[in-house]
N, C-alpha and C positions, 0 to 999 in steps of 0.2 A: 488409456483413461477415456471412456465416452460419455460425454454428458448430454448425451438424443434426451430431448423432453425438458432438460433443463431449465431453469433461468437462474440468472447470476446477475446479482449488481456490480459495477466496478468503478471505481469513483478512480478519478486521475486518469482515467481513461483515454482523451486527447492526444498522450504523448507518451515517449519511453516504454519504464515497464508493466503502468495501465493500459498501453496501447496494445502490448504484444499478448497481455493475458487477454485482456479482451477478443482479438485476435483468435490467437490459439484458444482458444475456449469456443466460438463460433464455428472453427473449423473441426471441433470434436462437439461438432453438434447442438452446441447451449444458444437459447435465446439470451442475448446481452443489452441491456441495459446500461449505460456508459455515462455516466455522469465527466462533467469540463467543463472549464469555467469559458473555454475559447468554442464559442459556437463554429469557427470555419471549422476545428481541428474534428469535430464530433459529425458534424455534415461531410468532412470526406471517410472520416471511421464508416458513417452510417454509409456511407455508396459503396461501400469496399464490404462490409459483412451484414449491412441491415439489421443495427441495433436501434434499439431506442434511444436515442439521446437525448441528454437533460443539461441545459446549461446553467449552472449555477457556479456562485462565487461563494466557496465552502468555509469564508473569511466571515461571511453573514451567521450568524447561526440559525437567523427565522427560516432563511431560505434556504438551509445544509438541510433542517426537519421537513419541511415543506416538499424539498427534492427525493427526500427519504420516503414518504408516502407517497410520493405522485409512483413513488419504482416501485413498489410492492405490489402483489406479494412476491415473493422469490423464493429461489431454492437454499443460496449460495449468494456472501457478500466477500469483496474484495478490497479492503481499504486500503490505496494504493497513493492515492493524491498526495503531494507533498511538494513545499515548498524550501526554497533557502535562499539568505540574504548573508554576504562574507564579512564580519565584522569581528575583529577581536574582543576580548573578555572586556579591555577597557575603553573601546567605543561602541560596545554593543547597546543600541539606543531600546527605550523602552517598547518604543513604536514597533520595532523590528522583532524584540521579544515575544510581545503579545500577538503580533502578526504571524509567528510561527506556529506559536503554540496553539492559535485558534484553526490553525491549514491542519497541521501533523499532527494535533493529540486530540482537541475539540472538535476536529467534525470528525474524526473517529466514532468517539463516542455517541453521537447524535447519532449520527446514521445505519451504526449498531444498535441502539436503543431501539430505534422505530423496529427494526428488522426483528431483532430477539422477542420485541412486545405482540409482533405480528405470528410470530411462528410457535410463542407458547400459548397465544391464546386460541389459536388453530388446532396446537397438539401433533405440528410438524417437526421433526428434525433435521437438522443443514449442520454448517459450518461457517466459522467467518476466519478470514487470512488477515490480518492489519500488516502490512510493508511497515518494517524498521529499518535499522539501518545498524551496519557495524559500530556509525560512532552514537548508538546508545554505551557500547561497554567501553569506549578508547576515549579521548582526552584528544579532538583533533583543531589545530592552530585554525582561527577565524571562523571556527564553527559553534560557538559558546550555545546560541538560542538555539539552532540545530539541534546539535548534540543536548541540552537539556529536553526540547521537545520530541526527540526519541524516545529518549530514556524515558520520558512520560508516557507515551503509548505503552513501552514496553511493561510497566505497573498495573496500567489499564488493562494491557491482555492478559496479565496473571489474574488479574478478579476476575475478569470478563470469565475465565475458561473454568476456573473456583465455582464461580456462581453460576453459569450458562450450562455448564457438563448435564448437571442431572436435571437438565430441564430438555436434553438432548442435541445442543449445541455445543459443539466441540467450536474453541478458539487458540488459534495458533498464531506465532509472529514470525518471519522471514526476514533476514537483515543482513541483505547486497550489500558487498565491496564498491567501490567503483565501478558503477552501470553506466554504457556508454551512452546517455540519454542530455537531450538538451538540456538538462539543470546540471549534469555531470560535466559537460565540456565548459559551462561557464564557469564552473570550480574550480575545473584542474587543465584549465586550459595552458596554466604557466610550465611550460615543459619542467623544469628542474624540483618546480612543488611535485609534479608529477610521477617523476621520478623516484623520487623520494617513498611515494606510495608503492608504486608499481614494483618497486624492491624489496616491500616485504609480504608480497603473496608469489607465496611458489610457486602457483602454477603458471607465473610470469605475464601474465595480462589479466586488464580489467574484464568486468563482469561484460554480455550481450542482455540484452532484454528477455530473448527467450531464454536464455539460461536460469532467470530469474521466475519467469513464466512455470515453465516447467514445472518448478516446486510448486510454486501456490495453486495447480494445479492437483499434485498431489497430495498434499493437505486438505483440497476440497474436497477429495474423491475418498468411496469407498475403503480407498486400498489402505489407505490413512485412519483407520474406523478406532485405533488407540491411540492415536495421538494427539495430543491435548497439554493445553497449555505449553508449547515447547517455544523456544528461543531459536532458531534455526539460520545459523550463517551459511550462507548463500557469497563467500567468499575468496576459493581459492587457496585456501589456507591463511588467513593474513592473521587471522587470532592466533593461532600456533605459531607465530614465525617469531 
């Protein structure tokens, strides 16, 4: 998959598996654009592939839109950013709620917005990837605002790809197992919850970044030219197990 001439925005970009699509995206050619709220992590991205960097706090919504036009125009967006906080169903605090849902589902949407509005009224066609996560479809312990704020993206990308298709923008979701990424080790750092996961994907180990890469990769690219609106676990088998 070559993306020579490209541009691609990638939000989460700083870390994980925004770090490695950004990455691999640069080294098949695309100019990247890298949105993170951590200016060190964007300033060592940008010395490593010379992306643009944007740092923003995508918890804001002025400044999630505001970041969303400074990045345009683009080819290809990547809505990868995402946050978590471990609280069960009955201490899960409002604060924490909302705090999610504005990282995972709300700057989704903004930053798509700008991008769709920019590329129908151009009369361009791309693609956008939104990162979910398996526990949109599973029920996982201390993950209540998480798991609700997936599963809202995941609603979001079904209109999104409804309404975006025939305007020439295909929209897809991708939804990682456990990715060995800093927000994944402070999750599942307790060996035995660990365990517990790791035992029901066959293929016996957590997800890589680039494993994750890879796909949203292929979902931007041509080779992907029918698929639209799909659900796509990116897990090892763990929904079948």
């Amino acid at each position: 998959m070559d993306f020579t001439g490209k541009h691609v925005i990638v939000t989460g970009a700083g870390k994980g598996i925004g770090r490695a699509t950004a990455v691999m995206l640069a080294r098949r050619g695309a100019k990247v654009t890298a949105l993170s709220r951590s200016a060190t992590d964007l300033e060592e991205l940008k010395n490593e592939i010379g992306c643009i960097p944007i740092a923003v706090d995508l918890a804001d919504p002025d400044a999630t839109r505001a970041a969303a036009l400074r990045a345009l125009p683009a080819d290809f967006l990547v809505n990868c950013a995402g946050t978590t906080e471990l609280q069960s169903f009955l201490d899960v605090t409002v604060e924490n709620f909302d705090l999610l849902y504005a990282v995972n589902t709300r700057a989704p949407m903004i930053v798509s917005q700008e991008y769709a509005r920019d590329m129908v009224r151009n009369g361009r066609k791309g693609a956008i990837v939104n990162v979910s996560s398996v526990a949109a479809f599973v029920g996982i312990p201390d993950h209540a605002a998480y798991c609700a704020s997936k599963s809202g993206l995941d609603g979001l990308t079904r209109v999104m790809a409804k309404e975006l298709a025939p305007r020439g923008i295909r929209v897809n979701g991708v939804h990682p197992t456990v990715t060995l990424t800093p927000m994944a080790v402070k999750a599942w750092s307790d060996p035995e919850k660990a365990a517990g996961m790791l035992n029901r994907i066959p293929v016996g180990r957590f997800a890589d970044p680039d494993d994750i890469a890879e796909v949203i990769l292929f979902l931007l690219s041509d080779e992907a030219a029918m698929v639209n609106g799909l659900s796509m676990p990116v897990d090892g088998g763990y929904m079948i197990a």
